[in-house]
C-alpha positions in Angstrom: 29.1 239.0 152.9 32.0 238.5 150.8 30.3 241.4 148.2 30.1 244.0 151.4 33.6 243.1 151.8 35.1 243.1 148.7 33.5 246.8 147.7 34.8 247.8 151.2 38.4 246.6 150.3 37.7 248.6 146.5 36.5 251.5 148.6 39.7 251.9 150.8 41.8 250.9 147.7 40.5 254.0 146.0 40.8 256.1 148.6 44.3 255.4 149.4 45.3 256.0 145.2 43.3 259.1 145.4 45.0 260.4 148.9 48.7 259.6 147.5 50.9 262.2 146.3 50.9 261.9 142.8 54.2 263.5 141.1 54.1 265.7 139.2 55.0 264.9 135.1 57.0 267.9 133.5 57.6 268.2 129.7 60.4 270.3 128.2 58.7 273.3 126.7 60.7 275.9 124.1 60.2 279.4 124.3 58.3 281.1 120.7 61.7 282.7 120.0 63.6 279.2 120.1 66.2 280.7 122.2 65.6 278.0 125.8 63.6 275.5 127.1 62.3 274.8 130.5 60.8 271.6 131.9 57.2 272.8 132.6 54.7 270.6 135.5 51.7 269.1 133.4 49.3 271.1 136.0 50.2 274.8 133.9 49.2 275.3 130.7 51.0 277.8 128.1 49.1 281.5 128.6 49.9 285.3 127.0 48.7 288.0 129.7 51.1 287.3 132.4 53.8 289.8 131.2 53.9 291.3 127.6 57.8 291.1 127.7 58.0 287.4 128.4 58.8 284.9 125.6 57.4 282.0 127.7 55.0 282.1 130.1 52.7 279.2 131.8 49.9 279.2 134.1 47.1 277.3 136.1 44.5 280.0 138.3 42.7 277.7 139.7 46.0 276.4 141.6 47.5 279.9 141.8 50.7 278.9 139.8 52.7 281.0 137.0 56.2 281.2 135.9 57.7 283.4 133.1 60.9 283.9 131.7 62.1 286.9 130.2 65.1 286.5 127.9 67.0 290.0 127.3 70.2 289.6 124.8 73.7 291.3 126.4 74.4 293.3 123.1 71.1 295.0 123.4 71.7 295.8 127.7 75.5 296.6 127.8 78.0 295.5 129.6 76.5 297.2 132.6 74.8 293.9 134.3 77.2 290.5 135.5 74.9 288.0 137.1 74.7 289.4 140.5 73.7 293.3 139.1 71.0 291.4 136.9 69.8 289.5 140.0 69.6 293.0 141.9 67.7 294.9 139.4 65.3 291.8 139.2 64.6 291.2 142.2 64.3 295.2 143.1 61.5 295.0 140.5 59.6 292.4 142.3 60.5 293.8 145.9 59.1 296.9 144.5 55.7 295.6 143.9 55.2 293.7 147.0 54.3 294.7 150.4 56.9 293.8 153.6 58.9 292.2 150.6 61.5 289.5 152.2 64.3 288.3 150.2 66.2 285.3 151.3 70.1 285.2 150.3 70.8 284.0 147.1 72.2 281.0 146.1 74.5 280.3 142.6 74.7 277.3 140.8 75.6 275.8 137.3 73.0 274.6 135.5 73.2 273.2 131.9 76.3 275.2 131.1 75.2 278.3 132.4 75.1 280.0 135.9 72.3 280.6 137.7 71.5 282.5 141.1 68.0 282.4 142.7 66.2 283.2 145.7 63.2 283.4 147.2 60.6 286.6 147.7 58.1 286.7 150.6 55.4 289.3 150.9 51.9 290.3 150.8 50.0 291.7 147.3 46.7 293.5 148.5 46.9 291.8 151.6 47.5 287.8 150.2 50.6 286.3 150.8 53.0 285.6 147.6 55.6 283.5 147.7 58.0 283.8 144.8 61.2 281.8 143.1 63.1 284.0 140.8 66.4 282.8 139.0 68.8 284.8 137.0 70.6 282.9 134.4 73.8 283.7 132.4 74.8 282.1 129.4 77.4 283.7 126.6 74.9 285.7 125.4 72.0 286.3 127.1 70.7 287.1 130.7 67.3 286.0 131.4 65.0 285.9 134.3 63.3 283.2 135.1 60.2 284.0 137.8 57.9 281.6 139.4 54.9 282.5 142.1 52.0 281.5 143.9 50.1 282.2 146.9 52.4 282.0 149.9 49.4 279.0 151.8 51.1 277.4 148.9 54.7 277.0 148.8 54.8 273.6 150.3 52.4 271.9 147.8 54.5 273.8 145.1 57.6 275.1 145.7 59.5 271.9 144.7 57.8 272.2 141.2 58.7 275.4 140.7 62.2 274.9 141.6 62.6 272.0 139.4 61.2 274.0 136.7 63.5 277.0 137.2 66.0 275.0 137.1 65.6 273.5 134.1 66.5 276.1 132.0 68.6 275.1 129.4 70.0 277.2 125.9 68.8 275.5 122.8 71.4 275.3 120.3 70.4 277.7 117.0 
């Protein structure tokens, strides 16, 4: 009896581990050209055919996660973009590829000595539901856009991750 007993307790021991949320361990990862970082979730892994202009750019399919940052420098743009412009023409790209496209109203922040606005995309891409984060970040020198997505059934088992990694954008010193 007391064997039946004590591989029920292991049994519901097990399953209570297993049915915890476990959180989620992020590790700070540079981009090629050495110009950021971002703290990236354990769960992606680093990948190349998300975006050909993206200098980082990390995935997982079978959870239906990415996130890419495109870095663009402000000699080589002008001084045609101040971090409200370069949200606008961001996120009119993305709009632009998504069907009933929702934007919610942006939000600006500091973050690591640089500022930072970002909102959230709603729509539908051949008929699935996307849900996307997308943050653009202004330091001295460069603008860059920071873009996280997954399938909209998915926002509340990832949207905090992707927020925290958005977030943790942060210059590296040269």
């Amino acid at each position: 009896m007391k064997k039946i007993a004590s591989f029920s307790f292991m049994l519901l021991l097990v399953w209570l581990v297993s049915s915890c949320d476990m959180e989620t361990k992020f590790e700070r990862k540079t981009a090629k050209n050495g110009l950021f970082s971002l703290e990236i979730a354990d769960y992606l892994k680093e990948a190349s055919e998300l975006n050909k202009t993206a200098s980082l750019q990390y995935s997982n399919e079978q959870k239906e996660v990415y996130i890419i940052v495109i870095d663009d420098s402000k000699k080589e743009i002008g001084d045609s973009y101040d971090l409200k412009s370069y949200f606008e023409f961001a996120s009119g790209n993305i709009k632009g590829g998504i069907k009933d496209a929702k934007l919610s109203t942006p939000t600006t922040k500091d973050v690591n000595g640089m500022k930072l606005m970002v909102g959230e995309i709603t729509g539908s891409f051949n008929d699935i539901g996307v849900y996307y984060i997308l943050a653009t970040v202004e330091s001295k020198d460069n603008f860059y856009q920071v873009l996280t997505w997954t399938m909209e059934k998915n926002k509340d088992s990832f949207g905090k991750d992707m927020m925290k990694m958005v977030e943790s954008i942060k210059e590296e010193k040269k």
